[in-house]
PDB file as gemmi writes it, atoms N, CA and C in Angstrom:
CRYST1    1.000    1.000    1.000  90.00  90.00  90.00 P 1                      
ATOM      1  N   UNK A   1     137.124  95.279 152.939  1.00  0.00           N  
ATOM      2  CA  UNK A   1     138.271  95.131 153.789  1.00  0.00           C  
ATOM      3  C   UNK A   1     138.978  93.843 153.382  1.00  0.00           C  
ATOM      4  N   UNK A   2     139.976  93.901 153.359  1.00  0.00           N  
ATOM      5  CA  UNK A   2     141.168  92.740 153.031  1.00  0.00           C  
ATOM      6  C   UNK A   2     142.230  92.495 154.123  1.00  0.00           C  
ATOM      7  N   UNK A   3     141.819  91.226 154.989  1.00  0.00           N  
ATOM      8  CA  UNK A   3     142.520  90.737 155.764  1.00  0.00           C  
ATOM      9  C   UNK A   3     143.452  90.022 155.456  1.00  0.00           C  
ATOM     10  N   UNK A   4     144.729  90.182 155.854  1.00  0.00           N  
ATOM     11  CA  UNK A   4     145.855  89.456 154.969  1.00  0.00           C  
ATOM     12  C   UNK A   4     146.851  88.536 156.316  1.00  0.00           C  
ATOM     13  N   UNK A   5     147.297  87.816 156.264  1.00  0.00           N  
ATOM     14  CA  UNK A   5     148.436  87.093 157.071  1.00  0.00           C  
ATOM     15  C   UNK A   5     149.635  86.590 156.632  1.00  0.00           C  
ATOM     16  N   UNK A   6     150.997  85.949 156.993  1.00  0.00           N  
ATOM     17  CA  UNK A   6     151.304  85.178 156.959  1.00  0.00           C  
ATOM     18  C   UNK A   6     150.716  83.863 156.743  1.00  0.00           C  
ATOM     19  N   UNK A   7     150.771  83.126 155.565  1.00  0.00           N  
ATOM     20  CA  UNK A   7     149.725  81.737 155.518  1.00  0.00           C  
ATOM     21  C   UNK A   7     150.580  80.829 156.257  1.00  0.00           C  
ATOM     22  N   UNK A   8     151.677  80.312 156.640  1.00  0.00           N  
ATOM     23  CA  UNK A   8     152.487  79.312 157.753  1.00  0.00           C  
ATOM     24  C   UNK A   8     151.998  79.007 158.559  1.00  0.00           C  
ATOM     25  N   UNK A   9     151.703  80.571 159.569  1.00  0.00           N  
ATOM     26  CA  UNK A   9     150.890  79.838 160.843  1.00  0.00           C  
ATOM     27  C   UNK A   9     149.404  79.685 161.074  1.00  0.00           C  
ATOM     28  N   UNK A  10     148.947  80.067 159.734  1.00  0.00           N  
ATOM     29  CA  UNK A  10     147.401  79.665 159.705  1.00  0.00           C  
ATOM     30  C   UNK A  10     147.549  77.705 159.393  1.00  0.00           C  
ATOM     31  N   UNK A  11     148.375  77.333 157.914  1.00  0.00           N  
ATOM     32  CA  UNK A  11     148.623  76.050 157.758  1.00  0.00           C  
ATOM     33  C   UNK A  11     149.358  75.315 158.930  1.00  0.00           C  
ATOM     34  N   UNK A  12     150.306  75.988 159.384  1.00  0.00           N  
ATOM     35  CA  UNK A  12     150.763  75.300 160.863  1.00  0.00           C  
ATOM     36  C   UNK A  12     149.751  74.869 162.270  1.00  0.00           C  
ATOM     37  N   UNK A  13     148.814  75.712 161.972  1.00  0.00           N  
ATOM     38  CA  UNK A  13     147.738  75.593 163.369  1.00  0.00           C  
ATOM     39  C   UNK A  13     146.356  74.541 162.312  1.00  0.00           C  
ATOM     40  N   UNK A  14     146.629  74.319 161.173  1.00  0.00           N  
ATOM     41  CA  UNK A  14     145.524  73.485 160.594  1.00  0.00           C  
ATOM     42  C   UNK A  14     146.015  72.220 160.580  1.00  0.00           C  
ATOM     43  N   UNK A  15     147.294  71.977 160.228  1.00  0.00           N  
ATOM     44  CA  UNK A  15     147.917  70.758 160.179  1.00  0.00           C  
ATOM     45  C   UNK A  15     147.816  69.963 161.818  1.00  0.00           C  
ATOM     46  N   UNK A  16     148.209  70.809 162.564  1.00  0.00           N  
ATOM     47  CA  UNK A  16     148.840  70.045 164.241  1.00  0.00           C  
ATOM     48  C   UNK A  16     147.123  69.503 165.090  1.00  0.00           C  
ATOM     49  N   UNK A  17     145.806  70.314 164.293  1.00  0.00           N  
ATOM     50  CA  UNK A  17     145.026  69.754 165.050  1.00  0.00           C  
ATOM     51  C   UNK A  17     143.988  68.374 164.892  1.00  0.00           C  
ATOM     52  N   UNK A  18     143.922  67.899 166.134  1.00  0.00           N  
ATOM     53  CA  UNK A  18     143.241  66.340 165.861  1.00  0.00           C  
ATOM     54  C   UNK A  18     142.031  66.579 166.676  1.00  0.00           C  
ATOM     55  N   UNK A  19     140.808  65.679 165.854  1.00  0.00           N  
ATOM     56  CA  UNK A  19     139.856  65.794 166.703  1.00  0.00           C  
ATOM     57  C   UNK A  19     138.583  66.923 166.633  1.00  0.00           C  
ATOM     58  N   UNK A  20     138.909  67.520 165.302  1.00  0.00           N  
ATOM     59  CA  UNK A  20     138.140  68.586 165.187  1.00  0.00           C  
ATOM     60  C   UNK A  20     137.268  68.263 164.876  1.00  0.00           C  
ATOM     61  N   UNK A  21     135.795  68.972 164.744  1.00  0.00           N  
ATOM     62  CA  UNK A  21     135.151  68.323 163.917  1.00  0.00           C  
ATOM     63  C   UNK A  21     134.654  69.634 162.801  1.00  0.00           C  
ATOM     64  N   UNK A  22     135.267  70.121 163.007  1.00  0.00           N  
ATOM     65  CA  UNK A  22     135.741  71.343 161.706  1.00  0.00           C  
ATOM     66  C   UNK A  22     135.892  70.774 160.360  1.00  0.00           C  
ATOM     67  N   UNK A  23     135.849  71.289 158.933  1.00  0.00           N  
ATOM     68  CA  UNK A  23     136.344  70.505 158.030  1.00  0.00           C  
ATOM     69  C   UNK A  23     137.545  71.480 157.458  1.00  0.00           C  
ATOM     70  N   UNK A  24     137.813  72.305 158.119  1.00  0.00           N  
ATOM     71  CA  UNK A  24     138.415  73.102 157.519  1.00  0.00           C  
ATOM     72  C   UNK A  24     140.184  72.312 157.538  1.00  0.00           C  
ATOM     73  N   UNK A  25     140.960  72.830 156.487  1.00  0.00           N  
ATOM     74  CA  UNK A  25     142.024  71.715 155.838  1.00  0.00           C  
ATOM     75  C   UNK A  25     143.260  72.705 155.360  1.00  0.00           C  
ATOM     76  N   UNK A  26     144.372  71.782 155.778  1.00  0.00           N  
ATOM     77  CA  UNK A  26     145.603  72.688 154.562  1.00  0.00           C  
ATOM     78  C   UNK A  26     144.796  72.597 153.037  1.00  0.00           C  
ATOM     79  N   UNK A  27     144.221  71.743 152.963  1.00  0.00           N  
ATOM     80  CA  UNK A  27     143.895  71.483 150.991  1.00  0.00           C  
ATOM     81  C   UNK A  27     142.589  72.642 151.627  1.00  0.00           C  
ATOM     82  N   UNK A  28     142.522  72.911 152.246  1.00  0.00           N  
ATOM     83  CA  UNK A  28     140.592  74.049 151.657  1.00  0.00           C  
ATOM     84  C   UNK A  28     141.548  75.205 151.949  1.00  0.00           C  
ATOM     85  N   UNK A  29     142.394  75.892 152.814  1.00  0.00           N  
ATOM     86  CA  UNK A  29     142.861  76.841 152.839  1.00  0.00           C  
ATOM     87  C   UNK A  29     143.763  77.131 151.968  1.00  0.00           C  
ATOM     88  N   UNK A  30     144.566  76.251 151.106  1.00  0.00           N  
ATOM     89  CA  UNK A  30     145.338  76.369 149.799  1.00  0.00           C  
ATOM     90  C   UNK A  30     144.413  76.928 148.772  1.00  0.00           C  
ATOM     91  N   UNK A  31     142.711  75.842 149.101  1.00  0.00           N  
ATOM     92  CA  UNK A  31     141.805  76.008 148.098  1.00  0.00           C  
ATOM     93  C   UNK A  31     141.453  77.359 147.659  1.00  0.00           C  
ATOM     94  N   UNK A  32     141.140  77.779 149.173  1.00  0.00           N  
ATOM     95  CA  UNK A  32     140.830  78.993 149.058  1.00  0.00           C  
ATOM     96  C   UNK A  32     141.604  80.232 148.464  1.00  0.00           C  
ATOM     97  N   UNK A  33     142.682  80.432 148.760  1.00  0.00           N  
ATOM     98  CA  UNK A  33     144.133  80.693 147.986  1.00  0.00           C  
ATOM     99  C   UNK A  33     144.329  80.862 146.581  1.00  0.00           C  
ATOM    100  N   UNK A  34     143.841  79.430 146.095  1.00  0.00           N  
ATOM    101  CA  UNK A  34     143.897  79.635 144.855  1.00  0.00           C  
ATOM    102  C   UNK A  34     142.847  80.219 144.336  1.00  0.00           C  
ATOM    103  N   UNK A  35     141.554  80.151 144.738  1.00  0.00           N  
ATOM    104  CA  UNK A  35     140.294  80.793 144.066  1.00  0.00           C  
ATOM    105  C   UNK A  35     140.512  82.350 144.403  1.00  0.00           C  
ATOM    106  N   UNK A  36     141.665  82.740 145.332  1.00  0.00           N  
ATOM    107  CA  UNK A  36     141.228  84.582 145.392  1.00  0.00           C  
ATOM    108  C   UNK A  36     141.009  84.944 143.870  1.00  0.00           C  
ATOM    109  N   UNK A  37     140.507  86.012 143.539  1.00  0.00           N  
ATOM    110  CA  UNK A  37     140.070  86.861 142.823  1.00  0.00           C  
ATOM    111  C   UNK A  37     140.603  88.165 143.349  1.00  0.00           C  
ATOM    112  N   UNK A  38     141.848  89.085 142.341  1.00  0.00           N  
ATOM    113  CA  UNK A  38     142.468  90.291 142.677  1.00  0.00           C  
ATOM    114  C   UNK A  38     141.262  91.472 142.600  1.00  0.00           C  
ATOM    115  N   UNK A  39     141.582  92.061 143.363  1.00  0.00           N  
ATOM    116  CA  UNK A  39     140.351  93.788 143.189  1.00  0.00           C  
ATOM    117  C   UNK A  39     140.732  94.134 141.708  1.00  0.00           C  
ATOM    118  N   UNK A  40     139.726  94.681 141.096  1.00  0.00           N  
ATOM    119  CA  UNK A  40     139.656  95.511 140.085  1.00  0.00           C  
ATOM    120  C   UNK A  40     140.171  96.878 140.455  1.00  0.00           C  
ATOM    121  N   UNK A  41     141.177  97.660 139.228  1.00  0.00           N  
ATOM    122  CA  UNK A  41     141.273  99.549 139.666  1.00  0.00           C  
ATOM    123  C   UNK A  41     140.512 100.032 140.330  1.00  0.00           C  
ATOM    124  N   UNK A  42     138.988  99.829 140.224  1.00  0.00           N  
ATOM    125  CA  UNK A  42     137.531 100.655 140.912  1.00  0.00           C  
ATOM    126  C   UNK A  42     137.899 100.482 142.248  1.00  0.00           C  
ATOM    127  N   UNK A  43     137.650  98.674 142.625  1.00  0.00           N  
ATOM    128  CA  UNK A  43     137.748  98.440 143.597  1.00  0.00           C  
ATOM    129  C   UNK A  43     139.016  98.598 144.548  1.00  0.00           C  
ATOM    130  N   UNK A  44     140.409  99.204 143.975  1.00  0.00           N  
ATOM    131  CA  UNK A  44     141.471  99.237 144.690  1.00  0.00           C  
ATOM    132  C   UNK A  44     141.323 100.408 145.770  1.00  0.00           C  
ATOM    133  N   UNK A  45     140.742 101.308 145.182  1.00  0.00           N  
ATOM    134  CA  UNK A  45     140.590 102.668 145.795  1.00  0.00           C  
ATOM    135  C   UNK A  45     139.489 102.584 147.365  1.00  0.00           C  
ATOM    136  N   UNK A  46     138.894 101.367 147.187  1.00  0.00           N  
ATOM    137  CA  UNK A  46     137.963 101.259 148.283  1.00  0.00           C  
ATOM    138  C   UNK A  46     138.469 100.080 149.403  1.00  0.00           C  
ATOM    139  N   UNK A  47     139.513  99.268 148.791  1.00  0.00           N  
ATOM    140  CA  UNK A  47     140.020  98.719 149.711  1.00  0.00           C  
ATOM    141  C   UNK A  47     140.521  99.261 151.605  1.00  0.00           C  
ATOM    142  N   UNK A  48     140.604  98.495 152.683  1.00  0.00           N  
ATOM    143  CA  UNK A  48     141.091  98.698 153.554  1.00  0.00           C  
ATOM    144  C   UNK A  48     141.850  97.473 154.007  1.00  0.00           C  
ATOM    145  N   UNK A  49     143.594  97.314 153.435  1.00  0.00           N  
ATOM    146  CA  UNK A  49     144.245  96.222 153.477  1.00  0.00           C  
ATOM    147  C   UNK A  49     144.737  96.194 155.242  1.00  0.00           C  
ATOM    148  N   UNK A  50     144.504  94.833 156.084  1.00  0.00           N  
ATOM    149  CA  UNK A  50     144.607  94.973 157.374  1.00  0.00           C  
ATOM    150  C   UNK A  50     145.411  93.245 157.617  1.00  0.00           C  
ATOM    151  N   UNK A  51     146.712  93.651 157.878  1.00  0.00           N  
ATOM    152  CA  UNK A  51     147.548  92.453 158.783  1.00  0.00           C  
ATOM    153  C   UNK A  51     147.212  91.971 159.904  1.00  0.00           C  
ATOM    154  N   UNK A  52     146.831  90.631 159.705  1.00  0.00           N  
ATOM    155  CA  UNK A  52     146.034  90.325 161.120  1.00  0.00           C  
ATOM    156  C   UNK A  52     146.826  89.355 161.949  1.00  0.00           C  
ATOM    157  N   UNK A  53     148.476  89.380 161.541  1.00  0.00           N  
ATOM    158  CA  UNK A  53     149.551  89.025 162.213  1.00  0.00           C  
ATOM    159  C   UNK A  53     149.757  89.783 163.304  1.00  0.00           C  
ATOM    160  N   UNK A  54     149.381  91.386 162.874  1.00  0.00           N  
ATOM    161  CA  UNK A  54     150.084  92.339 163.678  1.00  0.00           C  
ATOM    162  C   UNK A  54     148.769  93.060 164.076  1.00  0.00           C  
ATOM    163  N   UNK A  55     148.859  94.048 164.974  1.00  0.00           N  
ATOM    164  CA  UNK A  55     147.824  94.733 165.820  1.00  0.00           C  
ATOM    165  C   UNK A  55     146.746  94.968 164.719  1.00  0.00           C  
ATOM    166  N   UNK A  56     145.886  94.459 164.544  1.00  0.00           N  
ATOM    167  CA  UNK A  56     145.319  94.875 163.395  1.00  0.00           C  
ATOM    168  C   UNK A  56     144.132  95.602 163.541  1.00  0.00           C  
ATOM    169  N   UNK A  57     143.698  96.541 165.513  1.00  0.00           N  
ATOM    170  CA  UNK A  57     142.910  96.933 165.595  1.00  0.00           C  
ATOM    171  C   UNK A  57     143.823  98.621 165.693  1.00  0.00           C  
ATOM    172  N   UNK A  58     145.186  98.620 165.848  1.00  0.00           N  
ATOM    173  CA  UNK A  58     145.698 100.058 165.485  1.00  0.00           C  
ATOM    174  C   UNK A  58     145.361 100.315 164.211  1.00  0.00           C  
ATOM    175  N   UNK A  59     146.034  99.417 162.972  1.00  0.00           N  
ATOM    176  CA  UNK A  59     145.650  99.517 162.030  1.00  0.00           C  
ATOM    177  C   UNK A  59     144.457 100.231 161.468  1.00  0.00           C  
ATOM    178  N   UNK A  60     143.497  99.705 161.923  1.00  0.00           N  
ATOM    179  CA  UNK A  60     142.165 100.511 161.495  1.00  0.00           C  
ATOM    180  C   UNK A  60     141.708 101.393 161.893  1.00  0.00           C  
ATOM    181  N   UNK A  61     142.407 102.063 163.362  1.00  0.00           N  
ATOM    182  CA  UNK A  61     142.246 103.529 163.666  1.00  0.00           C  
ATOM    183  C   UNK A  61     142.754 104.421 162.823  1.00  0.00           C  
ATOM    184  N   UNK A  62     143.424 103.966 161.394  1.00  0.00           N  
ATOM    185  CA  UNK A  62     143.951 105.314 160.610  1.00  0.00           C  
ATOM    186  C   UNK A  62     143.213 105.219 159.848  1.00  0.00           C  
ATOM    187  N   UNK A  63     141.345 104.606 159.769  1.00  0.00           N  
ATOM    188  CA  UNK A  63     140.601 104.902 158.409  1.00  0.00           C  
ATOM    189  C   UNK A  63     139.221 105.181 159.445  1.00  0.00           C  
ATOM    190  N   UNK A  64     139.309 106.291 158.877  1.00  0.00           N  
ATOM    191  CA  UNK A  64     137.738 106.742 159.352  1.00  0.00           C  
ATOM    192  C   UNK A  64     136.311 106.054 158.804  1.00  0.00           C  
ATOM    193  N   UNK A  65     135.672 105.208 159.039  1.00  0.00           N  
ATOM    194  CA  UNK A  65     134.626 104.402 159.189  1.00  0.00           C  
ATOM    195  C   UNK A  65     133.791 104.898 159.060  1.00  0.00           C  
TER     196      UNK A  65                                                      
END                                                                             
């Protein structure tokens, strides 16, 4: 499964918080970003791409599990 977003308001809600004791970062979520790795052909066919901006539990009522 491939969860996808808008990255703004993930970096917008990483930037504004103080006090965390999270390490998580605009630089580790860029990080992460840059290290994706695209699916292979094999693997395209098994994908289930899901927007987690938007309802993303309708979404997955159109793949049978």
């Amino acid at each position: 499964m491939l969860c996808v977003r808008v990255a703004w308001p993930t970096a917008n809600r990483l930037f504004s918080r103080r006090g965390d004791v999270s390490d998580a970062t605009v630089d580790l979520l860029k990080g992460q970003q840059a290290g994706f790795e695209g699916f292979t052909e094999e693997e395209q066919s098994l994908v289930i791409r899901l927007d987690t901006s938007q309802d993303w539990e309708s979404q997955l009522l159109k793949y049978e599990v």
